[in-house]
N, C-alpha and C positions, 0 to 999 in steps of 0.2 A: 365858540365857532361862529364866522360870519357865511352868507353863500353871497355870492354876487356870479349876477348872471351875465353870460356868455353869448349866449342864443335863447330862443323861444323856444328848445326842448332843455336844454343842457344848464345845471349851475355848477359854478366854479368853487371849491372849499375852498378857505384860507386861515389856518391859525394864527391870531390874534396875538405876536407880540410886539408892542409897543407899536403895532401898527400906526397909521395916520393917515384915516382915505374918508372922505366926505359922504356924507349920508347916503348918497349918490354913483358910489361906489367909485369915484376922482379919482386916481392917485397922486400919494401927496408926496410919503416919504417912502426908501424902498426899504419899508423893514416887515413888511409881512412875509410870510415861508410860506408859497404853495402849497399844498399836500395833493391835488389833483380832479380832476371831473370827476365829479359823482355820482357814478356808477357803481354801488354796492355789490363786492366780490362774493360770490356763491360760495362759502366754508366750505362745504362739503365737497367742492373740485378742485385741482390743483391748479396754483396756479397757472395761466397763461403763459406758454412759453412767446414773449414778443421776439417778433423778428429781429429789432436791434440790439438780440440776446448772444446771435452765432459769433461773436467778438474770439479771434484768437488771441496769444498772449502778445504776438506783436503790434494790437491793438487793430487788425483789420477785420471785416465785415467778410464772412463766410458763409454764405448761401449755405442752405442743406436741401438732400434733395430730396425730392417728391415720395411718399410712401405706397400710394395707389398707382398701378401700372399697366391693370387689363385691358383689352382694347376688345373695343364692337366689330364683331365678324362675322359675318355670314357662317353658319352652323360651327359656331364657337357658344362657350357660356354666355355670352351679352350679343345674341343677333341684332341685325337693326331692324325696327318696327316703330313706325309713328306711335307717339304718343308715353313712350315707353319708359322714357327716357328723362328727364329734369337735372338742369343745371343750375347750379347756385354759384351767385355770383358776387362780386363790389363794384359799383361805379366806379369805386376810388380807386381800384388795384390796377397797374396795369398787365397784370399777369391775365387776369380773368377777363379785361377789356378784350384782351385776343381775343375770348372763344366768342363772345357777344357781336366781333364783326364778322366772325366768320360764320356765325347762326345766320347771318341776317344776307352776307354776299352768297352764299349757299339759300335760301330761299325757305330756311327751316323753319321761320317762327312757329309754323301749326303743329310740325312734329317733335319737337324738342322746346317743354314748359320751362318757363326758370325764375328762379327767387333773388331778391337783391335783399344783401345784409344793409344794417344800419353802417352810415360812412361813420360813425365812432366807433373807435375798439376799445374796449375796457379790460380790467381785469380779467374778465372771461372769456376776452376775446372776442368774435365774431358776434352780431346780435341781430336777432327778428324783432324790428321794430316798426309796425305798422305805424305810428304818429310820425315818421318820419315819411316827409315826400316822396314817393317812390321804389318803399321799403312795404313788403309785406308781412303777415304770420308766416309761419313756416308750412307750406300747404302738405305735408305729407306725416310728418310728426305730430306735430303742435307746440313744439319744442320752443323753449327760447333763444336758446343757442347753438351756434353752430358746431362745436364741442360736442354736444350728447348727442347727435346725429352721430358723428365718428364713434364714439363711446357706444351706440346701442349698435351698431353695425360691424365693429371691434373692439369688444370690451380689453379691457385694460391696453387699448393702444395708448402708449406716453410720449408721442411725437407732433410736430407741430400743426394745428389747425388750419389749415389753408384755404384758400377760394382758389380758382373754382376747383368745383365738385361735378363730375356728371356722374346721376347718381341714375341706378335701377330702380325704379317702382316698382317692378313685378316681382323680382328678386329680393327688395328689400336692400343693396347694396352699393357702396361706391364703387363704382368702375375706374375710376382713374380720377388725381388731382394731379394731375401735371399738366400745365397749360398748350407746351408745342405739339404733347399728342394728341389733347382734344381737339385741336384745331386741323390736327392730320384724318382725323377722325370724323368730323364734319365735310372734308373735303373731297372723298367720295365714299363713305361710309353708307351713308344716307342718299347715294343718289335716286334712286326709287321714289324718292317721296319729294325730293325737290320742288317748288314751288313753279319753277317754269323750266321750259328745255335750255333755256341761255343760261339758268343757274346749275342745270345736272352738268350743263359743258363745260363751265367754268371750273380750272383747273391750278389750284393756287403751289401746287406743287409739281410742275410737268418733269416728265423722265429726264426729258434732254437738260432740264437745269436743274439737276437736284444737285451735281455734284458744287458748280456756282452757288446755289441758294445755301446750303450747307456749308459752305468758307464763309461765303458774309452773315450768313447767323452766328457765327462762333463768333466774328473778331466784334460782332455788334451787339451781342448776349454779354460777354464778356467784359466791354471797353465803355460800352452804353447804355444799353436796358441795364445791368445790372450793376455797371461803374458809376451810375449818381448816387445807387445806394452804398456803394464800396467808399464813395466820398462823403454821402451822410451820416456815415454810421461809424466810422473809423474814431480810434482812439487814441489816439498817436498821430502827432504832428508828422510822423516819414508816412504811414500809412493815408494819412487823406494827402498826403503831395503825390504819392504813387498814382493812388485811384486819381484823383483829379486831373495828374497831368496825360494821365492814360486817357482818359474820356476827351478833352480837349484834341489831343494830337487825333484820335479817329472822331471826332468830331469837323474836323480841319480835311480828315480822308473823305467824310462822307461828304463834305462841300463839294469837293474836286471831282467826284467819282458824277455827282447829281449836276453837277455843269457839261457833263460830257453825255448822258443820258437820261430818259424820263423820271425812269426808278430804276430802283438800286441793283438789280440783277438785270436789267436792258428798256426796252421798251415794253412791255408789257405786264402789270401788276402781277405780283406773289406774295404768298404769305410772309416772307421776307420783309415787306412793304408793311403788314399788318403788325408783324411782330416791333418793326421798327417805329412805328404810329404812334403808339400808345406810349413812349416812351417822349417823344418829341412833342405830344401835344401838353402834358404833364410839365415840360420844364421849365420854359417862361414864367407859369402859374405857382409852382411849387419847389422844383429842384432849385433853380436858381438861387432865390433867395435859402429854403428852409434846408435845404444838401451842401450847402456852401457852394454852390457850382456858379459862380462868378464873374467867371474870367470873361465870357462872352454870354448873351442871348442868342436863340434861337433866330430872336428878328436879325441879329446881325450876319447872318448867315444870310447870304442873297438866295442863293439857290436851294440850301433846306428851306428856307421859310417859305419862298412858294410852292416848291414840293407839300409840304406839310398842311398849306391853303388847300390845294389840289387834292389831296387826300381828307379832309376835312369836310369839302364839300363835295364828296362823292356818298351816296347813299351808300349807309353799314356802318361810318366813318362817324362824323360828327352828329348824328344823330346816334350815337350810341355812346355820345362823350355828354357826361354830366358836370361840369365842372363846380358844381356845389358841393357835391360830394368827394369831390378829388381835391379842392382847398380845403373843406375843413374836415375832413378823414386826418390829412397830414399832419395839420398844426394843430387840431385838439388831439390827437392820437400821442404825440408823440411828445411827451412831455419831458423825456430824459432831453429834448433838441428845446421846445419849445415848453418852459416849465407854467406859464399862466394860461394856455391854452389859447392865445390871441391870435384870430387870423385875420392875413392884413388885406390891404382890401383891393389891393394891384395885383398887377399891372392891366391898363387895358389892351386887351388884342381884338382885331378886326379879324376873326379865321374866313372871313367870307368877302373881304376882299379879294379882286381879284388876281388870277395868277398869272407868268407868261409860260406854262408848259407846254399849251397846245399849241404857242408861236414857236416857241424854240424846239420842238419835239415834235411835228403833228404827227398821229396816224396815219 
């Protein structure tokens, strides 16, 4: 067995036949066989169900849905009370990036703590790994993994381990792993404890547009957030021309719809916006290339890509986008996509150039 390294935490395993790679770990000829980062599987847990697991048999990507679904209510089982409360998270995810913008446009950092896994998933899935930049222990277990949290909280739960988590301290329990209601949940859950009165006002979901904000989550949860992975993960040549030419054609809608307004449900930000965020900042970086998502960039987009500048650098936004984490979460994680674990080292983006939103749109 040789290791050659990858990263200054991470080495690469590769069985040795007839290989031919220089001291230095070159490569020469392609006959070494992968076998994966080495990350030693825990025997004693089953394995990790990975998400590029929900494969049906017409070879497409099938989301499964969320298993925790309580919600924080005033003289409910989970009240809201600072401090109470801890979220766990991944830089790299964009599911759990939501709740991390909307902790931060809500004004929650004091009342709601939160943990970020390691951007590698291994065999066990989820990990606390404090030698990673910006990864800590697990402050409430001590646990290594994100697994035996769900397992000490529901023993013999066999369903998949997800981020985020907003868990109970007091209780001991997960409250919810579904990202759109934690972030409904944040968005006047907690107004009591809000950090200023422009954050308790801030209302990322108003009456009058829920029924709008609610059509374009769907055809953009659907076509977008979750159609680069319907295209990365497809097994079948009909199945990623579906997903792909579905994300392109609303990709072409969301151009049209962001030339004619600021954001995507009028002038005024909604979680709509946030939900859409995390997906768009992610696919120049990663979808592109490692989703097969090809056909266009994000820069070629006139109007998302300054949309996506403008939400970038709004505080909550691009200070809560890691992109080290979100390149090599993907390309070492995902080694049925990418089998040596190589992440590449493009493209460059400017998110802090400037935008023309406030010209074409002002308030």
């Amino acid at each position: 067995m040789y290791f050659y390294k990858i990263s200054k935490h991470y080495n690469v395993k590769f069985l040795k036949t007839f290989s031919k790679l220089s001291e230095n770990g070159r490569f020469l000829e392609p006959t070494a066989t992968f076998i994966g980062v080495n990350v030693k599987r825990n025997k004693t847990m089953k394995k990790h169900q990975d998400v590029s697991s929900s494969i049906n048999k017409a070879g497409e990507f099938v989301r499964k849905e969320s298993s925790f679904r309580n919600q924080v209510e005033a003289n409910g089982e989970f009240p809201p009370e600072s401090g109470r409360y801890h979220l766990y998270v991944s830089y790299a995810c964009p599911w759990a990036h939501r709740t991390l913008i909307s902790r931060k446009l809500k004004g929650l950092e004091d009342v709601i703590s939160y943990t970020t896994v390691d951007y590698l998933m291994g065999e066990n899935g989820w990990r606390f790994n404090d030698q990673i930049p910006g990864c800590t222990k697990d402050p409430i277990f001590g646990v290594e993994y994100m697994r035996e949290i769900y397992h000490k909280v529901s023993p013999g739960y066999d369903g998949r381990i997800t981020v985020p988590v907003l868990f109970d301290k007091k209780a001991k329990k997960i409250v919810n792993n579904e990202s759109s209601e934690i972030i409904r949940m944040f968005n006047h859950g907690f107004d009591e404890f809000c950090a200023t009165e422009q954050q308790r006002q801030l209302d990322l979901y108003p009456l009058e547009k829920r029924n709008e904000i609610d059509e374009v989550n769907a055809w953009v949860y659907l076509n977008i957030n979750n159609g680069v992975y319907r295209s990365g993960f497809a097994t079948s040549q009909e199945a990623y021309d579906k997903a792909v030419q579905d994300l392109f054609a609303h990709l072409d809608k969301l151009e049209d719809l962001l030339s004619k307004q600021r954001y995507v449900t009028g002038n005024t930000l909604t979680e709509a916006d946030v939900r859409l965020y995390t997906t768009l900042v992610r696919f120049d970086p990663v979808y592109h290339g490692h989703f097969k998502c090809n056909k266009k960039r994000i820069i070629d987009y006139p109007n998302i890509w300054s949309y996506l500048r403008e939400l970038y650098q709004m505080p909550g936004f691009g200070d809560t986008t890691d992109m080290e984490h979100i390149t090599k979460h993907y390309q070492m994680s995902h080694v049925k996509i990418n089998p040596y674990g190589i992440v590449y080292i493009g493209p460059d983006l400017d998110f802090m150039a400037p935008h023309d939103r406030n010209e074409k749109f002002p308030v």
